[in-house]
N, C-alpha and C positions, 0 to 999 in steps of 0.2 A: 943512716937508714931512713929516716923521717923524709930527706932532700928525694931520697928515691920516691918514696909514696906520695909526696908530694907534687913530682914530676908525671907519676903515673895517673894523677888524679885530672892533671892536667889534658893528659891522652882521651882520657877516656869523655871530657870534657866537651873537648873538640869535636871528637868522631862523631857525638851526639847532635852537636851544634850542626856538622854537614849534612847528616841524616835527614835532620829537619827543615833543613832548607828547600829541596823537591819539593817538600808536601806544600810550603808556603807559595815557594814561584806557581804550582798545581793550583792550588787555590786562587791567585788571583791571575790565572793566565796570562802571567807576560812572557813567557818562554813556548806557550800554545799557537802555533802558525800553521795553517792550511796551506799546504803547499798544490793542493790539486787544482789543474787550469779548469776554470768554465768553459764548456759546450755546449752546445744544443746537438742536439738528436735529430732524424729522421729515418722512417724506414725504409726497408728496399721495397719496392712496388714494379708489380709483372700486368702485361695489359701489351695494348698497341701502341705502338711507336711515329711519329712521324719525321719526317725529316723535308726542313723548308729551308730556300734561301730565297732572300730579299734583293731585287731590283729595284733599280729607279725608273719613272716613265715620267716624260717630260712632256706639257702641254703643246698644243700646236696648230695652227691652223696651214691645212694642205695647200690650199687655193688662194690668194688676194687678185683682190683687183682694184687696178692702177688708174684712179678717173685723169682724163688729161681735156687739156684747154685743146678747142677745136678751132679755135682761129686766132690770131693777135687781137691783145686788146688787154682794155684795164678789167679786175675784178670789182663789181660791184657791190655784192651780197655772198655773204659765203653761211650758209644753214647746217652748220655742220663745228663738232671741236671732236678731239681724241675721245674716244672711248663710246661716243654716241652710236645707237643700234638703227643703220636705216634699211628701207627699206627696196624693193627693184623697183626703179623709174622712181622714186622720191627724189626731186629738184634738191640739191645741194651747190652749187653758186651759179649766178645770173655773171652774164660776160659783156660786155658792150666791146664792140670794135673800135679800132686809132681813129680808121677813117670816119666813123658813127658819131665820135666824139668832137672832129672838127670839123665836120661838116652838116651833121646833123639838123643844128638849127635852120643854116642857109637854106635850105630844101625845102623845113617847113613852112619860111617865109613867101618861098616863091609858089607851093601848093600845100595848102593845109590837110589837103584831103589824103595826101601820102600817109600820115602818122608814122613818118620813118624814124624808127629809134635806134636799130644796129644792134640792139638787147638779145641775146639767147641764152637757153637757160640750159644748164648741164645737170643731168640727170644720173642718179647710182644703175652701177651696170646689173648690182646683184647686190641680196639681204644680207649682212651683216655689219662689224663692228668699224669705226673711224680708228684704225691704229695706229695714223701718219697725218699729218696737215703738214702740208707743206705751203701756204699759202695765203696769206690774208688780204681781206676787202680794202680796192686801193691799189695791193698788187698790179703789173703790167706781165702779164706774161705773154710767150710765144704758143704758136701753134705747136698743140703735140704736147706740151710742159707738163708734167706732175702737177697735181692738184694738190691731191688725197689716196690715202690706201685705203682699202675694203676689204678684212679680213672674214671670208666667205663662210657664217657657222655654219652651215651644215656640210663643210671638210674639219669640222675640231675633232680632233684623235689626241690622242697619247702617244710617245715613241717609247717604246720600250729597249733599255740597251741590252741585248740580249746575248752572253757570251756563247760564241761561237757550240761551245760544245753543250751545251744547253737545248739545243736547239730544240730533241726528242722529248725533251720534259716540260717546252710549253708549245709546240705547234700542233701535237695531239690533240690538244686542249679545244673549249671551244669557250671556255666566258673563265674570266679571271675577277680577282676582287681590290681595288685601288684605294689606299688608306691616303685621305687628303692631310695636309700639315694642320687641317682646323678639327681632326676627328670624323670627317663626313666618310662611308663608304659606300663605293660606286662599284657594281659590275661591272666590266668592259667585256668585251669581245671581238674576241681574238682574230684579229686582220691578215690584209698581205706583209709579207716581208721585206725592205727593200735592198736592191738588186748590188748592195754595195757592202763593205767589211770597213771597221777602223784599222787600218794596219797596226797602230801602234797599242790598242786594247783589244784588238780582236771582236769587238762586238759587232751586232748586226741590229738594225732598227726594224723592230716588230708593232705594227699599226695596232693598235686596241680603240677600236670606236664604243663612246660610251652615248647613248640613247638616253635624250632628254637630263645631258647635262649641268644644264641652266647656264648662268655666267659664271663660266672659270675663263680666270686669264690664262694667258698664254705664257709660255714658262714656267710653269708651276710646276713642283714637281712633286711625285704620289709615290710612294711604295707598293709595289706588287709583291704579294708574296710565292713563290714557285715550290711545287710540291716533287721536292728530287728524289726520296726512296721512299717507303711505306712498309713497314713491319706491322704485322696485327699477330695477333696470339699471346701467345705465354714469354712476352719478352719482358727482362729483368734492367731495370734501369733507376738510375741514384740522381738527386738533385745534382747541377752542375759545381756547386761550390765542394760537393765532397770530394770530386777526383782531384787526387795534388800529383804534382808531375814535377820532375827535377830540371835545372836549369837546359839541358838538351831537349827537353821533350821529347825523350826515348825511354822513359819508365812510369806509371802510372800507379799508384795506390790509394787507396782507403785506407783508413780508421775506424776498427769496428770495436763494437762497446764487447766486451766480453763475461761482466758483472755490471754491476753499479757505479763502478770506483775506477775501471780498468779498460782503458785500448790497447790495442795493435795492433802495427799495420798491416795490411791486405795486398799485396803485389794484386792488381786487376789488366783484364786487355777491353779495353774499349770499342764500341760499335759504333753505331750513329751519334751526333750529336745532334740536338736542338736550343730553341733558345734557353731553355733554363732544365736540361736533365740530360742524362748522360747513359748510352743504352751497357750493359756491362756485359761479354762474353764470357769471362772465365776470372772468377770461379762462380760455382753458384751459389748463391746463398740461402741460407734456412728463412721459412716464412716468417717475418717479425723481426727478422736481426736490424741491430739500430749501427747504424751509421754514421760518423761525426759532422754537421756540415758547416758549423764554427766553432774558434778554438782550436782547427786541428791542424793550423797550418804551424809547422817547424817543431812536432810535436815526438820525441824518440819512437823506438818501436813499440816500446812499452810505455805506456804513460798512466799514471794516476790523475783522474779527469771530475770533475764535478759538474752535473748534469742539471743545467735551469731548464726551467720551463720559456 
């Protein structure tokens, strides 16, 4: 009998000892773990909508001109290096002729009064930039010969590559706005179009003169941005990070907070996009509903979520 109470004292011993164990792991929370993912929030917001896409326009000058040597002979003086701004009739190299050079002298010794030198002096056809030398002091060139280029600023435009079906959303237009790669922004306005297609991109080069654009070089390239639909009113639209979409890109959702602690997700159909928000058509949502727009990617349909600031 004693072995039995003995055993029993034993039971009851234990049961009390596991009892007490919760309260102590409670105590000093090592068995307490947060399981709910961090997100942040945002709301849905209704207003106007815009919808842009970005092209590239590339520097350019329409016109050069081609200075050329007007007789044989050596160069002697050349007033001119790449990139220098001259101007129309500014002398840029002096030329002496073969024959000038070897016979020159003789001539003056037999009449001093000639002052025969064979020297002329070649003058720019037209104002703008040196964007060629081909030639230096010393040189012998031919009659006709390349000098120098003259790129003519006042033909400097911009080409814009403009795809084809584009065409109705910027020839309407009459001045656009060009974002340079240093931050500067330039109006242009909106040119001829020329008369030819890229077969292989389909685009078409659309002229944008921009007025009193100081020195830009040539090749540069600017971003324009083009304004392709325009919703204004009562349209419903979410940051772009909140719409998640499955590996086809054939199904779109949200994550909407539905207490404090709780999402799930929103099957949405999508309208426009821009660069950072997404116009939503269906469903609509209540004023103030919050929206996951991190933390929500690979997140079930239900999730228990933790909301930072």
């Amino acid at each position: 009998m004693n072995r039995y109470l003995y055993v029993f004292f034993l039971f009851v011993l234990g049961a009390c000892g596991t009892k007490a164990k919760p309260a102590d792991d409670a105590a000093t929370g090592t068995d307490s773990v947060d399981a709910r993912t961090p997100v942040t929030v945002a709301t849905v917001e209704k207003g106007g909508l815009d919808d842009y896409i970005e092209l590239n326009a590339v520097s350019a000058f329409l016109q050069k001109s081609y200075v050329k040597a007007i007789t044989n002979g050596y160069l002697e003086s050349a007033d001119v290096y790449p990139g220098k701004f001259v101007d129309k009739g500014q002398p840029l190299f002096t030329l002496q002729t073969k024959e000038s050079r070897g016979i020159g002298n003789a001539i003056e010794k037999l009449d001093t009064s000639l002052h025969f030198s064979g020297v002329t002096t070649i003058r720019a056809g037209q104002r703008g930039y040196i964007t060629q030398l081909n030639h230096q002091p010393g040189d012998y060139v031919q009659d006709g010969e390349q000098l120098a280029v003259i790129s003519d600023r006042s033909s400097f435009v911009f080409l814009l590559d403009l795809p084809y079906e584009l065409r109705p959303s910027v020839l309407n237009k009459k001045t656009v706005e060009l974002d340079l790669p240093d931050g500067t922004k330039l109006t242009g306005e909106i040119g001829p179009t020329m008369p030819t297609v890229d077969s292989a991109s389909q685009t078409q080069n659309v002229v944008i003169r921009v007025p009193n654009a100081g020195a830009i070089p040539e090749n540069l390239i600017a971003k324009v941005k083009i304004l392709k639909s325009q919703k204004g009113g009562d349209v419903q639209s979410v940051p772009k990070s909140a719409v998640l979409t499955d590996e086809t890109e054939s199904n779109f959702w949200v994550m909407r907070l539905i207490d404090s602690v709780t999402a799930v997700k929103i099957p949405v159909k999508k309208g426009i996009e821009t660069t950072d928000r997404v116009e939503i058509l269906q469903p609509v949502f209540a004023p103030g509903d919050k929206i996951l727009v991190t933390g929500n990617y690979g997140l079930p349909d239900t999730a228990k979520v933790k909301v930072e600031n």
